[in-house]
C-alpha positions in Angstrom: -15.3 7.6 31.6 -19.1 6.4 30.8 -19.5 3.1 29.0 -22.8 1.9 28.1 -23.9 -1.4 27.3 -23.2 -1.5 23.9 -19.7 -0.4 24.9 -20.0 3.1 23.7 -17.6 5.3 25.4 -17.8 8.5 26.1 -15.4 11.5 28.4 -14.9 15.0 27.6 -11.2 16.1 26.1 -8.6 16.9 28.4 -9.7 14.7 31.1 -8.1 12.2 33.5 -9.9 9.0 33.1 -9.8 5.3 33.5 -11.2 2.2 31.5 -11.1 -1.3 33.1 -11.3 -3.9 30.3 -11.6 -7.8 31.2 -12.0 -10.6 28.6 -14.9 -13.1 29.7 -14.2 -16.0 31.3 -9.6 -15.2 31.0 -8.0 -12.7 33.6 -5.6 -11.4 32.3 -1.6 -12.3 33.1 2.4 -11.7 32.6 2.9 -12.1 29.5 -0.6 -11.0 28.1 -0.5 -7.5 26.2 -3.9 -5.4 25.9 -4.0 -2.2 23.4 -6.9 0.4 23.3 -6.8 1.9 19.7 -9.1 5.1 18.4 -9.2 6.2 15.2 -12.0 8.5 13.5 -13.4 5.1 11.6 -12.4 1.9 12.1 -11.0 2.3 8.5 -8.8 5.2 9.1 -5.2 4.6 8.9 -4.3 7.0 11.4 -4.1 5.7 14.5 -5.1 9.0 17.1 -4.6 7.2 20.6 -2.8 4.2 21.3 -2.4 2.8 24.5 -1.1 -0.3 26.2 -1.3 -2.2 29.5 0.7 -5.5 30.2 0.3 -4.9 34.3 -2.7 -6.5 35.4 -1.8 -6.1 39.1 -3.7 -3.0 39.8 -7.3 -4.4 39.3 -6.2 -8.5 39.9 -6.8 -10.1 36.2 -7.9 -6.8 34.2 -6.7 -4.3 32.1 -6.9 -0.8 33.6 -6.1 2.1 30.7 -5.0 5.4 31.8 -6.1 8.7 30.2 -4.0 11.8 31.0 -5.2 15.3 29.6 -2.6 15.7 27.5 -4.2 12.0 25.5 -6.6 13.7 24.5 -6.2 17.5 24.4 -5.0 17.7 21.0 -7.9 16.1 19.6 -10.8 17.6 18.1 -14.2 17.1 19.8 -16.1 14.3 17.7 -17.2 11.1 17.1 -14.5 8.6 16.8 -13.7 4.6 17.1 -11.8 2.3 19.2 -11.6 -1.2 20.0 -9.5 -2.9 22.4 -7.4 -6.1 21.2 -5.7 -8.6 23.9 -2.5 -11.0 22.9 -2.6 -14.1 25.3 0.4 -15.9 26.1 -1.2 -18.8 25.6 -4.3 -18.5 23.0 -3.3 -15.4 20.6 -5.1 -12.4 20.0 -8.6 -12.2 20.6 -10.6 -8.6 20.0 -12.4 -8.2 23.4 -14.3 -5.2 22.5 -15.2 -4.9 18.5 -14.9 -1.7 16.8 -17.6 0.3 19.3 -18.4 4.4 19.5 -16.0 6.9 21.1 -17.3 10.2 22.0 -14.8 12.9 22.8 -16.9 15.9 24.4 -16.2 19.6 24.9 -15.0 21.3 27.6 -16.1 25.0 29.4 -12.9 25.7 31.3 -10.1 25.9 28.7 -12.3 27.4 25.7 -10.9 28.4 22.7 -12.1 31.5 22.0 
């Protein structure tokens, strides 16, 4: 997956990715929950992908979000929106990344046509 600065994120449908969040200056620990949400707006009520992590062993302190192809295979290329909201055991919830771009390329190999 390609984030760039401004945290725009971007990966073509179908594929197996990986995002790595962190919250500044925190690692993440038991008893922390992260969630990745996209929806086509930030006002849209339908949530399209939802995913959470509450392991933070596999990259010490950080939240590590899996994509399969089947996350994303059902939805159409676009531009969408996601953010990515963290519960801490001891603080509350704290957005770590504000609502920020999510673009959902096209793929070549499994064409529609």
């Amino acid at each position: 997956m390609i984030v760039t600065d401004n945290n725009t994120c971007s990966m073509t449908r179908g594929d197996t990715e990986q995002l790595t969040a962190y919250a500044k200056n925190k690692s993440f620990v038991s008893g922390d929950i992260v969630e990745f949400t996209l929806r086509r707006t930030p006002a849209s009520k339908q949530i399209l992908l939802h995913k959470v992590v509450s392991d933070f062993t596999e990259r010490e302190g950080k939240a590590v979000f899996h994509f399969a192809p089947e996350d994303t295979a059902e939805i159409p290329w676009g531009k969408y929106s996601y953010d990515i909201q963290a519960t801490f055991a001891d603080i509350g919830v704290k957005t770590i990344i504000k609502p920020s771009p999510f673009n959902l390329g096209e793929e070549c190999t499994y064409g529609t046509e």
